[in-house]
C-alpha positions as CSV (number, residue, x, y, z in Angstrom):
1,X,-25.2,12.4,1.6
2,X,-23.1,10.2,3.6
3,X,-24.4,7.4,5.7
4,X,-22.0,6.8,8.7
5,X,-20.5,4.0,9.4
6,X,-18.5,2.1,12.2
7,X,-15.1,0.9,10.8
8,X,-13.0,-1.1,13.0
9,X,-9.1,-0.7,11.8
10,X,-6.3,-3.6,12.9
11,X,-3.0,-3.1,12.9
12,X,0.5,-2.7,14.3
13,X,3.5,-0.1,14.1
14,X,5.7,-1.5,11.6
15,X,7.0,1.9,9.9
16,X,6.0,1.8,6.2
17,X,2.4,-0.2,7.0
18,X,1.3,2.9,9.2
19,X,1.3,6.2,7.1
20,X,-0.9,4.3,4.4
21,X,-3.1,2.6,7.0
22,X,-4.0,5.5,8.7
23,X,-3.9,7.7,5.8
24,X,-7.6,5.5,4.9
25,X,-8.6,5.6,8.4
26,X,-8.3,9.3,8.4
27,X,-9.9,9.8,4.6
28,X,-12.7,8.2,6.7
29,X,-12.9,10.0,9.5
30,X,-13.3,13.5,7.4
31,X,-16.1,11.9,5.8
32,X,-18.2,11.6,8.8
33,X,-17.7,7.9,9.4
34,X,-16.4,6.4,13.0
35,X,-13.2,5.1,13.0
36,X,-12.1,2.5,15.8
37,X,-8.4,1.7,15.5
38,X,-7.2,-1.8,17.3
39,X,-3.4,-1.4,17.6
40,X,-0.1,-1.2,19.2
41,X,0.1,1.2,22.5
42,X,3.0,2.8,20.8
43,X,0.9,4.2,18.2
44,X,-1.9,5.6,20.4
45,X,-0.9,9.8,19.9
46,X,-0.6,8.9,15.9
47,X,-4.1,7.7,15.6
48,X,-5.6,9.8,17.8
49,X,-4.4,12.7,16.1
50,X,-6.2,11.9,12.9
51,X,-10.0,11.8,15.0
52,X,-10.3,8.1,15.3
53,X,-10.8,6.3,18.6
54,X,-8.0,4.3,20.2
55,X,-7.9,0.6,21.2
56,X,-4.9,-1.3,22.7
57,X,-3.7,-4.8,21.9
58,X,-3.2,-6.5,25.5
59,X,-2.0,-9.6,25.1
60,X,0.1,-9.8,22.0
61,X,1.9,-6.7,19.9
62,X,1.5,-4.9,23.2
63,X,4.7,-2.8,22.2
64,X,5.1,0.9,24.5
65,X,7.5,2.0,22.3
66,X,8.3,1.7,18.6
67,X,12.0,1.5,19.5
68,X,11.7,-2.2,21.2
69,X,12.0,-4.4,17.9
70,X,9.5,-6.5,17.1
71,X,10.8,-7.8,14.0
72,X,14.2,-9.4,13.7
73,X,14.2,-10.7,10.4
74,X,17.6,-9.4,9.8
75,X,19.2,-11.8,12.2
76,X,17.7,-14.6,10.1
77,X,20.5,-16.9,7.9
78,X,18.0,-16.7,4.9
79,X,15.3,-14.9,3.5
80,X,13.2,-18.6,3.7
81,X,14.0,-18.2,7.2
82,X,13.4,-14.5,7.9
83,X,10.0,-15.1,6.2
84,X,9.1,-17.8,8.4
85,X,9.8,-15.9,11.2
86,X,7.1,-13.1,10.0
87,X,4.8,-15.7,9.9
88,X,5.4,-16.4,13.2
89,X,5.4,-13.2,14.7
90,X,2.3,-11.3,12.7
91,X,0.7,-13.4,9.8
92,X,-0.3,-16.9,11.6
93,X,1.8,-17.5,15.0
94,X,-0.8,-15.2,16.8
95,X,-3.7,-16.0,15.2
96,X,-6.1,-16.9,17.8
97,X,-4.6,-14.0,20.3
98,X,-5.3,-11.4,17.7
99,X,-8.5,-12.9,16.6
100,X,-10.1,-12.8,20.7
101,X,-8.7,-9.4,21.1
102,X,-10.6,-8.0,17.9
103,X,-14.1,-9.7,18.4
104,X,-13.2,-8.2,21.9
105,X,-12.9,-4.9,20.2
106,X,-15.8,-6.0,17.7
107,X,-18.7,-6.6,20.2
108,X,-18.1,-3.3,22.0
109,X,-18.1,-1.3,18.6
110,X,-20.4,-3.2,16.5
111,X,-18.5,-2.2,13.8
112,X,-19.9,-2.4,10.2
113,X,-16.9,-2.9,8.8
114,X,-13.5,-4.3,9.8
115,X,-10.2,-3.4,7.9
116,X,-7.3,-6.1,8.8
117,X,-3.7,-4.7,8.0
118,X,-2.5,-7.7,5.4
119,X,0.5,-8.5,7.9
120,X,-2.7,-9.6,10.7
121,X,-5.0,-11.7,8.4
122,X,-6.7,-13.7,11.4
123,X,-8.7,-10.2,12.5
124,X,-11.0,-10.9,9.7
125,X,-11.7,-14.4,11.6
126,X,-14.1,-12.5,14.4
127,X,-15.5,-11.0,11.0
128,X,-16.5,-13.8,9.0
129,X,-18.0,-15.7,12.2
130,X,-20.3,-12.8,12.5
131,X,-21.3,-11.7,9.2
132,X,-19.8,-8.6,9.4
133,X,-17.9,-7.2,5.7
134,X,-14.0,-7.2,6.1
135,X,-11.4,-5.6,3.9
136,X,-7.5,-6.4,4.1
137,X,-5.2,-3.4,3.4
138,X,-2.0,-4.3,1.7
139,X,0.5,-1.3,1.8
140,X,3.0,-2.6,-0.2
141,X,3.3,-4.4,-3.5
142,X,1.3,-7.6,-3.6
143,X,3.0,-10.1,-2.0
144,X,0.7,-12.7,-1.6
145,X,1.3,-16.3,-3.8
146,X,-0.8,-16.4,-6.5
147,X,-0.5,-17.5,-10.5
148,X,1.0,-15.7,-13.2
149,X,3.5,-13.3,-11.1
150,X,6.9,-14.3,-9.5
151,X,7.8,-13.7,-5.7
152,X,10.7,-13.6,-3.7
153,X,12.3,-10.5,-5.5
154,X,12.1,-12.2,-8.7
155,X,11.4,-10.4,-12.0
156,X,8.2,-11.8,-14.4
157,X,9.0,-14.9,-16.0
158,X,10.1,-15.6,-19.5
159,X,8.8,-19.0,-21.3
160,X,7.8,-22.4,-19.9
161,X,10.9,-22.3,-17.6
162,X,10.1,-19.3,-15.9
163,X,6.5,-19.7,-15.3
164,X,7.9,-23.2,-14.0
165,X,10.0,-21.4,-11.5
166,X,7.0,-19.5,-10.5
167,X,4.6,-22.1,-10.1
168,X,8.0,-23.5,-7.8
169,X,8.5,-20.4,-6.0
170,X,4.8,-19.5,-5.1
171,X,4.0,-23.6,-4.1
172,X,7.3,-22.7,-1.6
173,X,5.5,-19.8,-0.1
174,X,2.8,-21.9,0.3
175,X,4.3,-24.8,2.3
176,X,6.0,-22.2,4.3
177,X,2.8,-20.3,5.3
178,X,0.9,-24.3,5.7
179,X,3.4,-25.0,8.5
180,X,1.2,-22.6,10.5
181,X,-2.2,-23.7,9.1
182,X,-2.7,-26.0,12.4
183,X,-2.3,-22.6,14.2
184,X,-4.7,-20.8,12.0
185,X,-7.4,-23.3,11.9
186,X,-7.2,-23.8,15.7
187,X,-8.2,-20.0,15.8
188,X,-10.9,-20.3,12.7
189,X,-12.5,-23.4,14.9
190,X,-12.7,-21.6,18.1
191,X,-15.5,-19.6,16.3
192,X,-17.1,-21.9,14.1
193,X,-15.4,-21.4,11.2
194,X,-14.6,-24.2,8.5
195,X,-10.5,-25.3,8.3
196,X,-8.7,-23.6,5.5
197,X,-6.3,-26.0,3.0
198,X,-3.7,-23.7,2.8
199,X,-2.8,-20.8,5.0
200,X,-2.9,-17.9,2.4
201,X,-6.3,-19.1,2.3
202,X,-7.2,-16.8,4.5
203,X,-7.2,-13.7,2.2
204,X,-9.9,-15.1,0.7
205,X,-12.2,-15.1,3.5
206,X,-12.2,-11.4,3.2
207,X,-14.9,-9.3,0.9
208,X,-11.9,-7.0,-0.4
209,X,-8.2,-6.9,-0.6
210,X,-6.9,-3.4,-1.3
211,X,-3.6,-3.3,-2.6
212,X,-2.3,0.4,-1.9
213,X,0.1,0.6,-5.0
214,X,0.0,1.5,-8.9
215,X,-0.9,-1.1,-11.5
216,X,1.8,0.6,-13.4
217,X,4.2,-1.0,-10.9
218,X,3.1,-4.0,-9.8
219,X,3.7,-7.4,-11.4
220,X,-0.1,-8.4,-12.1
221,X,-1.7,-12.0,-10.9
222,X,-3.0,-13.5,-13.9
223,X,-5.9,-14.5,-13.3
224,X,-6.3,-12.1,-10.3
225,X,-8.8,-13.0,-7.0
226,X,-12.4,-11.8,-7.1
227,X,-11.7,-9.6,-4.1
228,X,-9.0,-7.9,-4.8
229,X,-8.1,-4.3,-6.0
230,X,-5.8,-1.8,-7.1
231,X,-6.5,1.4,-4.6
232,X,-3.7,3.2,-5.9
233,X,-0.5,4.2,-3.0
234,X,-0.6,6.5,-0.2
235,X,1.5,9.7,-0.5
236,X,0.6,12.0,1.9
237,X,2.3,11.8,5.6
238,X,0.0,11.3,8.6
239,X,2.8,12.0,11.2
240,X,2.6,15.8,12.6
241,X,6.3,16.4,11.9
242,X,6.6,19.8,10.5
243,X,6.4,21.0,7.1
244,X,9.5,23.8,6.7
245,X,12.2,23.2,5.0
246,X,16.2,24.4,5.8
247,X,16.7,26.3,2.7
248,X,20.4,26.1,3.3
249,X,19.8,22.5,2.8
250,X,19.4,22.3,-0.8
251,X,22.0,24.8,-1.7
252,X,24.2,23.5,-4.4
253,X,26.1,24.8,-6.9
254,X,24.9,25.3,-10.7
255,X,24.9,21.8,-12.2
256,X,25.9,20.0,-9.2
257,X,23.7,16.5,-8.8
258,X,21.3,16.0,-5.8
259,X,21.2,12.4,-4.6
260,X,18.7,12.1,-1.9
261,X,19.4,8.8,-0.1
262,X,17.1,7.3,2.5
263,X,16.9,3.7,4.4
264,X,14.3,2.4,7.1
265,X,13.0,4.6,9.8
266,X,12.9,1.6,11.3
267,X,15.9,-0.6,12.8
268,X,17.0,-3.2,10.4
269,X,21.1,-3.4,11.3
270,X,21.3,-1.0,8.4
271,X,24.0,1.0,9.8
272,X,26.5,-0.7,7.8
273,X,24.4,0.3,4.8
274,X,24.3,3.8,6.0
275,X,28.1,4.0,6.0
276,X,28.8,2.7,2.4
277,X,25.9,4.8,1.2
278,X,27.5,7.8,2.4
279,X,30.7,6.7,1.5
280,X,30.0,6.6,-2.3
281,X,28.3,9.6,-2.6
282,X,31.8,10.9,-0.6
283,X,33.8,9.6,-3.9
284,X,31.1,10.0,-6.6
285,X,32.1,12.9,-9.2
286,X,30.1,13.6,-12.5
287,X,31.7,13.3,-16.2
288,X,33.5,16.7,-15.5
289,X,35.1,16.0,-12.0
290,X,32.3,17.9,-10.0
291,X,31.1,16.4,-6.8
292,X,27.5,15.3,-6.1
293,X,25.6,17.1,-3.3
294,X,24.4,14.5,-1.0
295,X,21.3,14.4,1.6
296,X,21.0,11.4,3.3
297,X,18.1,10.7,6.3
298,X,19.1,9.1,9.2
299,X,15.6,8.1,10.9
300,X,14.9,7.8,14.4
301,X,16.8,4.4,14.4
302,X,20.5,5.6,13.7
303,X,22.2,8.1,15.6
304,X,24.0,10.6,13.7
305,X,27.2,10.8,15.8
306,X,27.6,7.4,14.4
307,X,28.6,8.4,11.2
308,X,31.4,10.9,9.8
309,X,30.4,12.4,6.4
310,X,32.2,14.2,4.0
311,X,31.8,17.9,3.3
312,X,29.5,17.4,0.0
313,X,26.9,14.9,2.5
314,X,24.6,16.3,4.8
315,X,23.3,14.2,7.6
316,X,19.9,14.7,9.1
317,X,17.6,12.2,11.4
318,X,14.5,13.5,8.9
319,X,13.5,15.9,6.6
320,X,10.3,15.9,4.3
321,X,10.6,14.0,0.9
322,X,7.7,15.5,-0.3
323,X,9.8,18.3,-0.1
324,X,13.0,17.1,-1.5
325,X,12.2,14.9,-3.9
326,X,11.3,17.6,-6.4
327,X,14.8,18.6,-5.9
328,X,16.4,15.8,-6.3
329,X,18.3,14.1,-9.7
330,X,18.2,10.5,-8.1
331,X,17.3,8.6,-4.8
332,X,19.1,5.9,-3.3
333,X,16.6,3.6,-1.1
334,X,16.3,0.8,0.7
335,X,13.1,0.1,-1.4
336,X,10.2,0.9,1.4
337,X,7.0,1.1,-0.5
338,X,6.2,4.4,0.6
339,X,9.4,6.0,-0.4
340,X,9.7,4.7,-4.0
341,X,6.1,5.7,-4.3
342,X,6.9,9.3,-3.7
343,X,9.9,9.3,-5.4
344,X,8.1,7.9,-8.7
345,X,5.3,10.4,-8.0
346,X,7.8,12.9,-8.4
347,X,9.6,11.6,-11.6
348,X,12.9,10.5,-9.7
349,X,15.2,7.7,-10.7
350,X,16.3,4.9,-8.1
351,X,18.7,3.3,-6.6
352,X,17.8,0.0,-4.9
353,X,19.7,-1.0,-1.9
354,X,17.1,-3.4,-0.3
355,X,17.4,-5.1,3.1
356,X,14.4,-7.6,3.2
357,X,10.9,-7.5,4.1
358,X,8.6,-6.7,0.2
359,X,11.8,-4.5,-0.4
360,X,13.8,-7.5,-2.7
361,X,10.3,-7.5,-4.5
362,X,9.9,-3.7,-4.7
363,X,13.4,-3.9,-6.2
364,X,12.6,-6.3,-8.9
365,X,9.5,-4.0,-10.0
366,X,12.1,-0.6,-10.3
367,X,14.7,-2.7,-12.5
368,X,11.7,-4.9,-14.6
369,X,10.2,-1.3,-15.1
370,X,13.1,0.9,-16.1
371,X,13.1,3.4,-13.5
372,X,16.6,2.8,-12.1
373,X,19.1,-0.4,-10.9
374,X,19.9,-2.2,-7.7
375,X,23.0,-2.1,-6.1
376,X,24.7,-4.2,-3.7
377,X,25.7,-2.6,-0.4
378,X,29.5,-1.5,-0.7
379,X,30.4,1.9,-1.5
380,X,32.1,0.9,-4.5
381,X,29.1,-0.7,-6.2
382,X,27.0,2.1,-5.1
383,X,28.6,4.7,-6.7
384,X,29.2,3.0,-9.8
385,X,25.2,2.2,-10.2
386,X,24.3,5.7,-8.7
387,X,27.1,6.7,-12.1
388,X,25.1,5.3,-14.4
389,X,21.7,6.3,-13.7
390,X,22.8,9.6,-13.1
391,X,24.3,9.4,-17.3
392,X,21.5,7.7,-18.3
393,X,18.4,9.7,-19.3
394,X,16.5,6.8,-19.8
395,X,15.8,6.3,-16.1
396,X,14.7,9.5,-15.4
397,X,12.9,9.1,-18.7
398,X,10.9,6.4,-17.3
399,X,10.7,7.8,-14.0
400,X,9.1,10.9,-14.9
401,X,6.5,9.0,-17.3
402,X,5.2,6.6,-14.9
403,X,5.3,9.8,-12.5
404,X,1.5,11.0,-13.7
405,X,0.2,7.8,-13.8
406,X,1.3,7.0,-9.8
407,X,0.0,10.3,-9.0
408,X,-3.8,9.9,-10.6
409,X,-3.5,6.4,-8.4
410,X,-3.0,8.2,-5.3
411,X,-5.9,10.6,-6.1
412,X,-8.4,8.2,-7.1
413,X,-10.0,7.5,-3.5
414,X,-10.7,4.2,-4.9
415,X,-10.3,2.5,-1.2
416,X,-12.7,4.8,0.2
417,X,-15.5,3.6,-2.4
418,X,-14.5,0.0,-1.7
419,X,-15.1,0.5,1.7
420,X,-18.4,2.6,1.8
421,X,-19.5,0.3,-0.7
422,X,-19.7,-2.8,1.7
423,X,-22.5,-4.1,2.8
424,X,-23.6,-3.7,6.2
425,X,-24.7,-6.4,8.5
426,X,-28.4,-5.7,8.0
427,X,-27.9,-5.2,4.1
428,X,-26.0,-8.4,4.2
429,X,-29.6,-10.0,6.0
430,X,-32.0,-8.1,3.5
């Protein structure tokens, strides 16, 4: 018998963050629990859809639409620089504003739980002031400096050098994230709390970090926090986009490749991307001169008519991977958690064409683990990569054995019995 709780989710549309975030809140919700969700007005029809209630940011990620960028890490000069400016917009610049607006959110609820998307850290603050158990979901691989594991899209070290340049890398993350620790701590002592010493501190302060991926993936902290977890990655699709399938679209002829490709749903300047991805797959031909058959997904942030394909690649603004994966002898992606996940779940070799964000890291985890290469973006490279692990068994090899493993991850429910297992605020005083 379940005893139902209040759990208070925070978070913000940011494309690949929401179908795993809400894909817990609505595991949740079917088990009789109350789910409050503290977000962005854009995402009010998603999250009411799954049962939960609805709460809007008002001051700060007050978005109406998804299409208005909030992000623009990809007019940065550096990846230094586009991570700083993350931190500015959602991990410490609004710290206090998001921290008001959830115990806002928190003393109408009185939730027994509350569950911080990792990019908003400070929603735990309201949390920890009040004794109430907290959780931070990361949707991605983990990011998050800590010892034995590289960052910054690096593979794992090898010898004293390498675990040199990952003691170098991760103490540069940290000065990084400790130019906002004035920020941070300004918030934490508007509610009583003790000053951190370095920003990432912050994870600490929360009873669990969930980390929605495989351990079969990941690159491992050695030794790993107390609080944090391995939930296994989100594969289903909480967005109520329809299920059928064009048959015509997977027609092909006997032996002829299908190469899947796929980039951000949302906008990251990848339309130059776009272009040379469809170009290669234009000029790509197998060992006997046959063409590839080619699928590539738009998303709601490119406009088809911006493109001209060739007769062997079919543009569409979305179809179902769930769907076509299965299909499919390789994927090209721009490394989105989500979409390697699925493709991995279904035994499908990669191509990594990444554009920022966790996708240079998610990159370094396909190449460290055999499952495909990384490419850089011109149609030349592309095809020649997408060549090789289309000839090389040993990618799908890998592919389709880490393929079970991904899949018993995703079915564990693992992050629901983190999060019924928290104490509530009355167990916490017993």
């Amino acid at each position: 018998m379940i005893d139902p709780r209040t759990y208070l989710f925070v978070t913000w549309e940011g494309g690949g963050n929401v179908p795993p975030v809400l894909g817990v809140a609505e595991k949740l919700v079917k088990r009789g629990h109350r789910v409050v969700i503290l977000a962005e007005p854009c995402m009010r029809a998603r999250i009411l859809a799954i049962g939960a209630e609805f709460r809007a940011f008002q001051r700060v990620l007050t978005r109406e639409s998804a299409d208005e960028v909030l992000l623009q890490d990809w007019r940065q000069s550096s990846p230094p620089a586009a991570l700083k400016d993350t931190m500015r917009t959602l991990l410490f610049g609004p710290s206090l504003a998001i921290a008001e607006q959830t115990d806002e959110v928190v003393a109408e609820v009185r939730p027994n739980v509350v569950v911080a998307d990792w990019l908003l850290p400070s929603a735990i603050i309201p949390a920890e002031a009040r004794g109430i158990s907290s959780a931070i979901l990361v949707h991605c691989v983990n990011m998050l400096p800590g010892p034995g594991k590289p960052t910054a899209g690096m593979r794992p070290a090898k010898g004293p050098l390498g675990r040199l340049r990952d003691q170098a890398v991760n103490g540069f993350m940290h000065r990084i994230g400790n130019g906002f620790l004035p920020t941070l701590n300004a918030a934490r002592q508007a509610y009583g709390l003790a000053p951190l010493a370095r920003a990432f501190d912050q994870f600490a302060r929360a009873d669990r970090i969930l980390v929605q991926t495989s351990e079969h993936f990941d690159f491992l902290m050695t030794p790993a926090p107390q609080n944090l977890v391995y939930v296994g990655p989100h594969l289903g699709d909480t967005t109520a986009i329809g299920t059928d399938l064009d048959a015509e679209l997977l027609e092909r002829d006997a032996g002829q490749p299908l190469v899947l490709a796929s980039l951000s749903t949302t906008f990251q300047n990848q339309a130059g991307h776009l272009e040379q991805v469809i170009k290669a797959l234009g000029r790509l031909r197998t060992a006997t001169g046959q063409r590839v058959k080619g699928i590539v997904t738009t998303g709601p942030a490119m406009r088809l008519s911006d493109f001209d394909p060739p007769e062997n690649v079919r543009l569409v603004p979305y179809a179902p991977h769930g769907l076509l994966l299965p299909h499919a002898d390789a994927f090209v992606t721009h490394c989105g958690h989500g979409s390697v996940m699925k493709a991995l779940s279904c035994g499908v070799p990669l191509v990594a064409l990444p554009m920022g964000r966790d996708q240079d890291d998610t990159a370094a985890r396909i190449v460290a683990r055999g499952l495909g290469l990384r490419a850089k973006p011109t149609a030349g490279n592309i095809a020649k990569v997408l060549t090789r692990v289309l000839g090389d068994e040993k990618y799908t090899n890998a592919a389709k054995a880490i393929a079970p493993k991904i899949r018993a991850d995703a079915a564990n429910n693992r992050d629901i019995a983190e999060l019924e297992s928290l104490p509530t605020l009355r167990e916490r005083a017993a």
